[in-house]
C-alpha positions as CSV (number, residue, x, y, z in Angstrom):
1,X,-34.8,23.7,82.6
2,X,-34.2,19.9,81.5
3,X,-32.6,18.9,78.2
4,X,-36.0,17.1,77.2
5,X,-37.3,20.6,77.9
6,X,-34.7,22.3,76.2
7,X,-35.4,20.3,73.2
8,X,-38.6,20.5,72.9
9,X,-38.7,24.4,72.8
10,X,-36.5,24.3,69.7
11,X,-39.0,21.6,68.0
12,X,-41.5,24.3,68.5
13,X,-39.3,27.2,67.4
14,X,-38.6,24.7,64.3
15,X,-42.3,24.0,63.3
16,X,-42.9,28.3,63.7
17,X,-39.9,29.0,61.9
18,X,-40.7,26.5,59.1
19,X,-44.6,27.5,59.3
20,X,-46.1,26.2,55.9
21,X,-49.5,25.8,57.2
22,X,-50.0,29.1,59.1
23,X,-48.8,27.8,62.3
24,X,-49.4,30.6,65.1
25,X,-48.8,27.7,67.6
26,X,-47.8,24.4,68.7
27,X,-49.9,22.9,71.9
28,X,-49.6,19.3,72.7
29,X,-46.7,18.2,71.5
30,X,-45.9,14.6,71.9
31,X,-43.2,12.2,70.6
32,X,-45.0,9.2,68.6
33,X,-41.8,7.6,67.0
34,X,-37.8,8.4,68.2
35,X,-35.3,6.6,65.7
36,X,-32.0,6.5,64.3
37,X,-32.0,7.1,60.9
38,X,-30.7,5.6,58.1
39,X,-31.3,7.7,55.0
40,X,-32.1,5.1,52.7
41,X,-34.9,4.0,54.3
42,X,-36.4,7.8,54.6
43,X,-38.8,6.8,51.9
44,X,-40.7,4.2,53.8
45,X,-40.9,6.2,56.9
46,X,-42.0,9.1,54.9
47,X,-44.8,6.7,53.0
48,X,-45.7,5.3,56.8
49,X,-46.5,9.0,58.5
50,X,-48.1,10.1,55.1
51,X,-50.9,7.5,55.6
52,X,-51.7,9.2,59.0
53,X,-51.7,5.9,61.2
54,X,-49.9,6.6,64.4
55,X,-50.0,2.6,65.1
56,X,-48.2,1.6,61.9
57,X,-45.7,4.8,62.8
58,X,-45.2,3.5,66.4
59,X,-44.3,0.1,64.9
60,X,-41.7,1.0,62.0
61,X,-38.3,-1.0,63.3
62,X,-35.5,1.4,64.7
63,X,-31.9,0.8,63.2
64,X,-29.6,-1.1,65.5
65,X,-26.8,0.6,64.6
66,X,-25.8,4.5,65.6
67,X,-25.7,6.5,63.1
68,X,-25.4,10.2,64.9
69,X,-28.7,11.1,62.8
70,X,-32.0,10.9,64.5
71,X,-35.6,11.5,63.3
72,X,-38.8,12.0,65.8
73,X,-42.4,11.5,64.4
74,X,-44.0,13.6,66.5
75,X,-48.0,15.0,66.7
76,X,-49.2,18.7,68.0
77,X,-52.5,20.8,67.4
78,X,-52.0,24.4,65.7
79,X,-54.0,27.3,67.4
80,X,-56.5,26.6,65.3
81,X,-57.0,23.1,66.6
82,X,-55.6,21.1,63.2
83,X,-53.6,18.1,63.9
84,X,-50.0,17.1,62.4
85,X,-47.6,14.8,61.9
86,X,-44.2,16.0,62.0
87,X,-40.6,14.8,61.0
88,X,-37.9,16.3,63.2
89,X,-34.2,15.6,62.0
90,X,-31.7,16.1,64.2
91,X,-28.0,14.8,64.4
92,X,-24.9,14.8,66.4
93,X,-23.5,18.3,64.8
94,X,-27.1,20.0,64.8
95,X,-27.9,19.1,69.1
96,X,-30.2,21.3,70.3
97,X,-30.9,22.3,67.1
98,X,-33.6,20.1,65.4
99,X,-34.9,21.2,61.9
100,X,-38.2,19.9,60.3
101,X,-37.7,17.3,57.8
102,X,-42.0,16.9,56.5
103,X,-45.6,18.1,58.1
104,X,-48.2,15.9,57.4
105,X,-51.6,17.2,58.2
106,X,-54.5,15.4,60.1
């Protein structure tokens, strides 16, 4: 199994763990937005996903500078076939080991 593989099984295992909504399952998992994060601007990326428009996600600016902390904006359907938005941290020390940061529901 591939590291993009790899990582993605722990972004499920993340979303079940964390499992606000009754999440039995993830299915279509895909990657809308993959950043580097500078924690200041959390706020406005936060505000961006929260108004559920996966154009105006696509298009927030990525930092030019490496900060060892990354966020993906990703989208998957539940069992029940609900949409989400979800905010994935993950960072240098954590690899391999992503942890939800916010759901937004569809």
């Amino acid at each position: 199994m591939n590291d993009v593989n790899k990582y993605y099984d722990q972004v499920v295992k993340a979303i079940l763990c964390t499992n606000e909504f009754g999440i039995a399952g993830v299915r279509e998992l895909t990657d809308i937005k993959v950043m580097e994060l500078i924690r200041k601007d959390y706020p406005t990326i936060l505000e961006v996903v929260k108004r559920r428009d996966i154009n105006a996600t696509r298009s927030l600016s990525s930092p030019t500078i490496r900060t060892g902390e990354d966020i993906s904006i990703m989208q998957f359907m539940d069992q029940k076939e609900r949409g989400y938005l979800v905010i994935i941290y993950d960072s240098d020390e954590l690899w391999q080991d992503p942890q939800v940061a916010d759901f937004v529901p569809l």
